[in-house]
N, C-alpha and C positions, 0 to 999 in steps of 0.2 A: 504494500500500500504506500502510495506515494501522499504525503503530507507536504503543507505549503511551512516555512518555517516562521509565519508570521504569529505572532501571540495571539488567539482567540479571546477575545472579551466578550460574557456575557452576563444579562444583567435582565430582571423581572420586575421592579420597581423603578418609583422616580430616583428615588435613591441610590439605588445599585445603578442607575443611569448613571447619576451625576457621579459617582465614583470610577464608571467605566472613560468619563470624558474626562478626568483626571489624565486618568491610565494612556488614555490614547494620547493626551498632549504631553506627557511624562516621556514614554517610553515612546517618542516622536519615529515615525519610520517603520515601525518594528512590530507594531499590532494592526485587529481587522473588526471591529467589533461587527459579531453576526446576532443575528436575530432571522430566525426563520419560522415567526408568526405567533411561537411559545418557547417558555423556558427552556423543556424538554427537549424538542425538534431543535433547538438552537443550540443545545448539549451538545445531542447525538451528533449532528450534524461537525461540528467542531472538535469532536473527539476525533472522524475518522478523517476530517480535512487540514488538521494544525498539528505544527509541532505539539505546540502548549496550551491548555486551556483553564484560562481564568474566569472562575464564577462567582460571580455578587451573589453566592446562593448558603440555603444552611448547606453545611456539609452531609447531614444525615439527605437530601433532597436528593445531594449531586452524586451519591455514592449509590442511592435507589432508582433514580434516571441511568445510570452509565452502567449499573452490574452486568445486565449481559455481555456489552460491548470490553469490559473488564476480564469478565470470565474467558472470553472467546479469544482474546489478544495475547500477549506475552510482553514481561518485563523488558527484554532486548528492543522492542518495539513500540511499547505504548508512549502514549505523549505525557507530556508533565503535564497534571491537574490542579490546581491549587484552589481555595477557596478565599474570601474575604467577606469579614461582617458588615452589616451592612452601615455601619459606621463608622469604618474605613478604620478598627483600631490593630485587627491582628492580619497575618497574612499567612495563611499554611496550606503548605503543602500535601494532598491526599496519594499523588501515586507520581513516579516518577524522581523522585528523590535526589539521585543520584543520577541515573543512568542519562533522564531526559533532563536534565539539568533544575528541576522544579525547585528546589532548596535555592540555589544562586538567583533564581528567578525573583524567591520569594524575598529576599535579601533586595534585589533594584526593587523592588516594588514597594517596600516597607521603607527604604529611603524616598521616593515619588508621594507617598501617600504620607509619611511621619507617622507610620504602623512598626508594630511590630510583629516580626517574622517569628512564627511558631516550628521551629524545627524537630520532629521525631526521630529522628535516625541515629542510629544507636552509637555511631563513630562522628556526629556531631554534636550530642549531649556530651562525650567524652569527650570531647575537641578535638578530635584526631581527623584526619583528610579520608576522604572512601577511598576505595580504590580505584570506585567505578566515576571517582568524580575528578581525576588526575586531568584529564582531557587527553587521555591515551585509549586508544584498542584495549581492551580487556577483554580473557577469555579462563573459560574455568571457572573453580571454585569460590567465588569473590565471598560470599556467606562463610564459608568454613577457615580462610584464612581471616576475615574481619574477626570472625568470632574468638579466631584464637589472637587476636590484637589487642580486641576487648579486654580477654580474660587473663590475659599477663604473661602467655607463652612465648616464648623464645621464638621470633619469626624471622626468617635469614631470607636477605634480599640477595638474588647474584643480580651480575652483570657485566659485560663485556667492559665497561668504561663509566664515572659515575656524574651520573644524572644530575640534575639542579633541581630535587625533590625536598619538598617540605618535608618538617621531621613529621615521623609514621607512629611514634610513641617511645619510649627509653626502652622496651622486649626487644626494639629489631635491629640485628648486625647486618654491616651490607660485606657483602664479597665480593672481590672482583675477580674475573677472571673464569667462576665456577658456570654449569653448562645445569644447574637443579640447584632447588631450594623452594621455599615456600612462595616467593616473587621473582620471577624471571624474567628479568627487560632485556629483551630479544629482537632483533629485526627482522629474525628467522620465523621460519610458517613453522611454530614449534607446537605439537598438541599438548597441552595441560596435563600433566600426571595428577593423578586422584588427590582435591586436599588441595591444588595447588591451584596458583594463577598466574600464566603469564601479558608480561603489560608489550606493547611496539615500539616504542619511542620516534620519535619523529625524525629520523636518522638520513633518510632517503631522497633526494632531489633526480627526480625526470627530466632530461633535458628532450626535446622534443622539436623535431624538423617535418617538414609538410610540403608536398606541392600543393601547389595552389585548388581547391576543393574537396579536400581529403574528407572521407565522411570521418566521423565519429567513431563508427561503428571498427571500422579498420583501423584507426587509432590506439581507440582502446583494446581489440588483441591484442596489438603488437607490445603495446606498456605490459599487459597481463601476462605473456608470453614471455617477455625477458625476464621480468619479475620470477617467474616462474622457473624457468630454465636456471636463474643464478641461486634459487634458494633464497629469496627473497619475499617478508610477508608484506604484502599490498597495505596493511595498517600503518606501516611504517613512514608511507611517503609522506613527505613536508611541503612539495609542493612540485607542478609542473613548470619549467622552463622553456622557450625560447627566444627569436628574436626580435625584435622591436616590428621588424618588417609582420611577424608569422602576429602580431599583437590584436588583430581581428579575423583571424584564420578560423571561422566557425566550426570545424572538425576539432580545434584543438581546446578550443576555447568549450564545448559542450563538454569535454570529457572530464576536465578541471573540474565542472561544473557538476558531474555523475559522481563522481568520489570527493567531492566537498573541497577542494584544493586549492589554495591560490595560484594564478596562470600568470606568471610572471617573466617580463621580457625584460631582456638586455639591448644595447645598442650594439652595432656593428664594432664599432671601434675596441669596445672592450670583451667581444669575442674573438676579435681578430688577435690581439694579444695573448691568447690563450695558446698557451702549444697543447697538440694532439696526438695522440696515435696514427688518427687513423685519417687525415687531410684529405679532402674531396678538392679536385679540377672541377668536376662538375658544380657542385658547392659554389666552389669560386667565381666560376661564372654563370651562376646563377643570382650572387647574392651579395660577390663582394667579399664572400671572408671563408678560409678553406675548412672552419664546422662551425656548425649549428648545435648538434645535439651533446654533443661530446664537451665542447667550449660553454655550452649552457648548462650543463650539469654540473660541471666542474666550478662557473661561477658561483650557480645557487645553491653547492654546498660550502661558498665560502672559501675557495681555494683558488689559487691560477696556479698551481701544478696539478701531477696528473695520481698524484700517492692515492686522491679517493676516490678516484672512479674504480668503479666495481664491475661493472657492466661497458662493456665498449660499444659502440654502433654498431646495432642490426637495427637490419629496416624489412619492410615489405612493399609491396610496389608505391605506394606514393607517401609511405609516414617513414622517419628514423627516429632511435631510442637509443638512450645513454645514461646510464645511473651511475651517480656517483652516494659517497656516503660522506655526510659531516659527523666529526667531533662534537661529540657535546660540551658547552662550553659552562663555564662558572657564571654566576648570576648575580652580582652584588647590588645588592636595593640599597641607597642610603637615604636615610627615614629622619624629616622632621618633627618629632615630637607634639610641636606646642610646645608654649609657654609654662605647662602645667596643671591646667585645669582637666581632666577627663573627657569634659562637653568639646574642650576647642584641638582633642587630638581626631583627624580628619578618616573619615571610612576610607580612604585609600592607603594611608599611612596602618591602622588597624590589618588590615586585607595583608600588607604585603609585611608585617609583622608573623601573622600567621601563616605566612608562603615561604619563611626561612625555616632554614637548618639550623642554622647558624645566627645568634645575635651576637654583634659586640656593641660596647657600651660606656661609657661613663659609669659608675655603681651607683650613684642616685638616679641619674635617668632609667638606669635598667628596673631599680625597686617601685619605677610611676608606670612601666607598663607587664611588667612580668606577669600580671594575673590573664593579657592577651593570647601568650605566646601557648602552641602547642605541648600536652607531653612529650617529652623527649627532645624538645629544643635543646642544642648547644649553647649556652650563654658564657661568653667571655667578657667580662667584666672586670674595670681597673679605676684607681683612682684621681682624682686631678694632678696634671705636670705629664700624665703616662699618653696623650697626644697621639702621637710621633707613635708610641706603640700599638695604639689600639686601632689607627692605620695599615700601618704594616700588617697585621694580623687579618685584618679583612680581607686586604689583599689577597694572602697567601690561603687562605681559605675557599678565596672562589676562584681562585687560580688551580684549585683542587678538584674543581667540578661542582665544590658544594652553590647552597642558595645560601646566602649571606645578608640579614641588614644591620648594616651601620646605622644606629640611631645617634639622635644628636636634639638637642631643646631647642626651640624656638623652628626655624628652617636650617637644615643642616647647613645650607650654601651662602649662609648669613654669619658670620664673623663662627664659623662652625667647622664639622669635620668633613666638609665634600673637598675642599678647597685642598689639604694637605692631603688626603686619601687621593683627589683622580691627579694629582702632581705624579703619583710615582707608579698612575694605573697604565698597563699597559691596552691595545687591542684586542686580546688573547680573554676578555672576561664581559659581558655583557654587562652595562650599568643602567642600571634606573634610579632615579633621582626620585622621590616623593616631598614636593613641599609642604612647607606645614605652617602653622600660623606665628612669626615672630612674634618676641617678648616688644619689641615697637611697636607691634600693632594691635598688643592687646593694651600697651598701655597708652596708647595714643585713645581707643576704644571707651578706656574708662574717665579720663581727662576731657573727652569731647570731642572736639575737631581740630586739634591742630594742625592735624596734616593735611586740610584743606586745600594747602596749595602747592607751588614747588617746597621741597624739603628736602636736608642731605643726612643720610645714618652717614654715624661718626665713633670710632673707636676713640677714644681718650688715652686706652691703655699704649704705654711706650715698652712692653715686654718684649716684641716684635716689631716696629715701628721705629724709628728715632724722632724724638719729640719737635725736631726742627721740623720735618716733615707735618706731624701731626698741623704744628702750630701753621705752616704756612695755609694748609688747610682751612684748618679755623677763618686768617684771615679771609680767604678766600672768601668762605660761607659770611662773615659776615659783610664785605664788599659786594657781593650777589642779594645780600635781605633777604638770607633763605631761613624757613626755619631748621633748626638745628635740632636732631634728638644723637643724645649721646647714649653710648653704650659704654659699659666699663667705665664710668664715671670719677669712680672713688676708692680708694680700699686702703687698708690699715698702711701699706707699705708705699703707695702714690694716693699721697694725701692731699697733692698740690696744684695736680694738673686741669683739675675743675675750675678752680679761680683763677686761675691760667687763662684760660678758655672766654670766661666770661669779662674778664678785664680787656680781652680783645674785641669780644662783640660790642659790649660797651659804648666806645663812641659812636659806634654803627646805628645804638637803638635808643629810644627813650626808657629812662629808669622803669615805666611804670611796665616795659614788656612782661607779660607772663609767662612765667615757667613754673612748667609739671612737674611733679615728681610721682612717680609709682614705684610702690617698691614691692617684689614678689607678687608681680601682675599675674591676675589670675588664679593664684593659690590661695589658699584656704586664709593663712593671715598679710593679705593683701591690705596695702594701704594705700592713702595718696594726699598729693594736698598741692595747691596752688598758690604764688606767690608774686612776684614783679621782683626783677631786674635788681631792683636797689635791695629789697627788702631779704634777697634768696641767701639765706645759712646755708654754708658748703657741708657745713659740721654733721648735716643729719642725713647726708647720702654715704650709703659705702656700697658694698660691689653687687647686690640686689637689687639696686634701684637701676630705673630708665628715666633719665632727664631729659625734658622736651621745652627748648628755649624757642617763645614765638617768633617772628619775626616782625618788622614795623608795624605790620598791620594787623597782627594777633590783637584778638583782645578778650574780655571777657564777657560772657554773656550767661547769666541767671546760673551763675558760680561755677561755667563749664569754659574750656579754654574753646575762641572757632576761628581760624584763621580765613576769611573767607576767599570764595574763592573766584569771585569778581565776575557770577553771570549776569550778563546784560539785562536779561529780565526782570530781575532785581530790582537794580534802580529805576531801568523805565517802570516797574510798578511802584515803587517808591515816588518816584516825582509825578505822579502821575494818575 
């Protein structure tokens, strides 16, 4: 049965209307709301035509409308179901869990709505990852190896090379090298021994060359046939390749489109640079460059030598095929925190907290989000001055294949640990960046407006820095009338550089400018207090606070600092 992959919405009230018009402008793109005259018929009908099907309905309704269609299906195939009340507060999941993705479903959807997601599944009460929800092939026993996950058994992962897998719980060893075990990521068409599971990994790139009309149908034997021939499992692939020219080649482009794949094309120029084995004259002139299939395989697994093609060109009369294999590479996330409050740490920073192996840390920062992190996470954790180390260590961690996040307070890439960490990162390691919400901007947040208008973040600290530099600085901002939020302001040891600072701006501003202070913006014993220029005690800042000096035109309004920020509208409604 072929389903459409768009989200079904369906809904029986005004209510459940209005919550399915949420949903449709929420999750923009990607849904269909049906209605085919009653609830039930709009069910049925969505069950057997959508990936997913979302109902404004009770759950005892939607479980007694769909039972036949339930009983008659099979978990490898049914679509995610999910339910939602009809006052938009929970969002759960009824069938599809894992496999059709209904849990991560229920998750966008409970952020769309400010619901919350009701998850059942036994390896996400425990916080642990399914297996069936990796976004790999899986085949086998997924039930009897979860359960032995569950239950604290010793579960031994092999694998030819190691993966960039979240942690699976502190029971499971990984091996490399071995051919059996409870988890087998394998590229190979390998059958499950009893008990067991083996996962694909997405190892495989198709490079892929066409005459001009090649069906589909000839296409894809020929991919299925090399695949075949070399001992290759079709789960594995990552995606289809070729040339820029082959880029609307409808034969190639359907087949991408039959096994879910991205159809991804190169230019000429940087096929051309690829050496081959196996060089076509005819190629040549045909297209300008001596391969297609071979040079585009070897691209899209990330290589311009020839160590990972696996599969050389075979063709059949108008298609050619070439597989190569990539490496899997290490994953380093580095993760902005927040300022510290739990509400202002962001679902994407959370998400890819629990997509690590690996956390390293600061030891305070590690103790505001540890209750996130998976069992069996690694946590590497050190104290302040150790910098420089807890870099290094990232590094070498996802240079290992592991999934790694770098956490760090406020936005990591803000006076934080991106900056020294991608200094000495090489190619060789996948990074993701997750920003997060700086200690500037929660305390700009709670002060009011001052960031209204231009404004410069300013380190004070001269640890790193030499103060000539800092101070020309200063000058600077105060010669521009910007406003100024400092960071690093104050501390037992640089007691000086703040009235430093402000003896500069000084003849820049009038005495009465206001400045902020927040100190441990965001946390529990958060403060703050507003002052002017003349009247601001350096005395009562040390290295917890964020000073925000206005600029000429800051001022105060109904005890909040607002620097404005000069729309036109404004004053013509003002004079006017």
């Amino acid at each position: 049965m072929s389903r459409s992959s768009t989200v079904a919405l369906v809904a029986a009230t005004a209510a459940g209307r209005a919550l399915v018009a949420r949903l449709d402008a929420g999750l923009a793109n990607t849904t269909a709301v049906v209605d085919h005259g009653s609830a039930a018929g709009s069910l049925r009908g969505a069950f057997d035509e959508h990936a997913a099907v979302v109902a404004v309905l009770a759950a005892g309704a939607v479980v007694r409308i769909l039972a036949p269609q339930i009983a008659a299906g099979d978990k490898a195939t049914d679509p995610a179901v999910l339910v939602i009340d009809e006052a938009g507060r929970f969002v759960t999941p009824l069938l599809g869990g894992h496999a059709a993705g209904a849990n991560r479903l229920a998750t966008q959807i409970a952020g769309v709505l400010g619901a919350q997601a009701v998850l059942s599944t036994a390896t996400d009460a425990a916080g642990l990852p399914g297996l069936d929800d990796l976004g790999w092939p899986v085949t086998g026993d997924v039930a009897a190896v979860t359960r032995r996950l569950l239950d604290g058994e010793q579960v031994v992962v092999t694998s030819e090379q190691r993966w960039p897998l979240p942690a699976l719980g502190a029971n499971v060893r990984h091996e490399l090298g071995g051919a059996s075990g409870d988890v087998v990521i394998t590229d190979r068409p390998v059958d499950a021994a009893p008990g067991t599971v083996v996962l694909h990994p997405p190892s495989l790139v198709a490079g892929m060359g066409a005459s001009r009309g090649v069906s589909a149908d000839e296409a894809e034997r020929l991919l299925r046939r090399a695949l075949d021939d070399a001992g290759l499992a079709p789960g594995s692939l990552a995606a289809i390749t070729s040339a820029d020219l082959k880029a609307d080649e409808a034969g190639l482009v359907e087949v991408a489109r039959r096994l879910g794949l991205p159809f991804i094309t190169h230019t000429a120029e940087a096929l051309g640079a690829v050496a081959v084995p196996n060089p076509s004259e005819t190629v040549r002139a045909a297209v300008g460059i001596p391969s297609v299939a071979e040079a585009a395989a070897v691209l899209g697994a990330g290589h311009t030598s020839l160590g990972r093609l696996v599969v050389a060109k075979t063709a059949s009369t108008m298609a050619t095929v070439a597989i190569a294999r990539h490496a899997p590479r290490g994953r380093l996330a580095i993760v902005g925190i927040g300022p510290g409050a739990p509400e202002l740490l962001t679902p994407l920073a959370a998400a890819e907290l629990r997509r690590a192996e690996v956390v390293v840390g600061l030891d305070q920062y590690v103790e505001q989000i540890r209750g996130l992190l998976r069992p069996g996470t690694t946590v590497l954790e050190s104290g302040l001055g150790r910098e420089e180390e807890r870099a290094r260590e990232a590094r070498e961690q996802a240079a290992r294949g592991r999934a790694v996040a770098l956490i760090g307070s406020g936005d990591a890439g803000v006076y934080a640990m991106a900056s020294p960490t991608l200094e000495g990162a090489d190619a060789g390691i996948d990074v993701v960046g997750v920003p997060g919400v700086t200690a500037g901007l929660a305390a700009s947040a709670v002060l009011g407006a001052p960031l209204g208008h231009d404004h410069c973040y300013l380190s004070l600290s001269d640890l790193h820095t030499p103060w000539e530099a800092i101070e020309r600085r200063v000058r600077a901002v105060a010669d521009a009338d910007l406003v100024l939020l400092c960071y690093n302001p104050r501390s037992v040891k640089r007691d000086w550089q703040l009235g430093r600072a402000l003896e500069l701006l000084a003849p820049h501003r009038p005495g009465s400018t206001p400045i902020g202070v927040v100190r441990n913006a965001s946390r529990p014993d958060e403060s703050s207090w507003i002052t002017t220029l003349d009247a601001f005690d350096a005395e009562l800042v040390d290295m917890y606070c964020i000073v925000i000096v206005g600029s000429s035109q800051t001022k105060i309004v109904g005890g909040r600092m607002v620097t404005p920020r000069g729309y036109r509208w404004q004053y013509e409604e003002d004079g006017g």
